[in-house]
N, C-alpha and C positions, 0 to 999 in steps of 0.2 A: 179603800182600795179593793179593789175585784181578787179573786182569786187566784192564785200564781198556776198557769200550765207547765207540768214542769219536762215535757217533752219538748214543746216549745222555746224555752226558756235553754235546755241542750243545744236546740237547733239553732241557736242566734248566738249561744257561745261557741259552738265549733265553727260556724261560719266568720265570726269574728276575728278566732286565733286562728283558720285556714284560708290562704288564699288558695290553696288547689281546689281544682272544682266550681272556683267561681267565678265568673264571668266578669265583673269589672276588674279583674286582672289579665284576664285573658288580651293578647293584643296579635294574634296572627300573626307570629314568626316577627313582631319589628322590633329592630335595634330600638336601645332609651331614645337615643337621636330623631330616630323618625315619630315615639311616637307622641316624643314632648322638646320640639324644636323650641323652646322658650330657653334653652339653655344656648344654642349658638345664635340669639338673636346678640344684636347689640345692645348692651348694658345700658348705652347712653340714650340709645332711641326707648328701649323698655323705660326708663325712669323719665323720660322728657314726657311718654305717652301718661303714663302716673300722673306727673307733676300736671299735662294741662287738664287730663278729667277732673280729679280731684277741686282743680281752683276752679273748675267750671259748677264746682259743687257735685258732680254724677259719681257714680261709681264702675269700674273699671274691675271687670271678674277675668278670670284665666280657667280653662276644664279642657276636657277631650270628649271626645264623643264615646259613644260606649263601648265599641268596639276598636277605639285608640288609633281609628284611620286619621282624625284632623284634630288641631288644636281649637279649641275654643277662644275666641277673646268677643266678651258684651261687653257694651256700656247700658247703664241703668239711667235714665235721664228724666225724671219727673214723672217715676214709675213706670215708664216704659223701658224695656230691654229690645237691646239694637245688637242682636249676634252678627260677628260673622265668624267665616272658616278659614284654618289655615293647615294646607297640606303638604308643607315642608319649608323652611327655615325661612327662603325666600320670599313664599307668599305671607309669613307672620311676620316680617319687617316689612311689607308692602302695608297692611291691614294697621301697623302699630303708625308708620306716617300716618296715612289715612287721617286716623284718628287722633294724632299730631295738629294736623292741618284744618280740619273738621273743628277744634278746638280753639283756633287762632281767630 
């Protein structure tokens, strides 16, 4: 093993123990709600959207963008990743059908 920086090595522990100052906390004044509508989606439609990627074999990821304007939802399908965007509750039960039906 290489030799330890040990300035370095401060700057990824305080970065770790602080979210002030760093930017994938940062979300431009939005409430939790807006900027992770996964939480007022439908339970039943999140887990039916699960349930058919999963038996379709793909994988089915959740994120934000980096400045926490849209929710992220990909599907992973034979190595390829199929994003789309969601910019409020509405549009991420629109995108989780989608991909419900897309499934079927």
């Amino acid at each position: 093993m290489g030799a330890s920086n040990p300035a370095r090595e401060g700057k990824q522990t305080a970065n770790r123990n602080s979210k002030e100052g760093n930017p994938r906390y940062e979300h431009i004044g939005r409430t939790q709600d807006e900027r992770c509508p996964i939480a007022s989606a439908s339970p039943d439609l999140l887990a039916d959207a699960i349930q058919s990627v999963a038996a379709a074999g793909d994988l089915l990821s959740f994120g934000s963008t980096r400045d926490g304007g849209a929710w992220l939802v990909a599907v992973y399908s034979n190595g390829v990743r199929y994003p789309q965007y969601a910019h409020s509750a509405e549009e991420l039960e629109a995108v989780l059908r989608e991909i419900v039906e897309s499934c079927i």
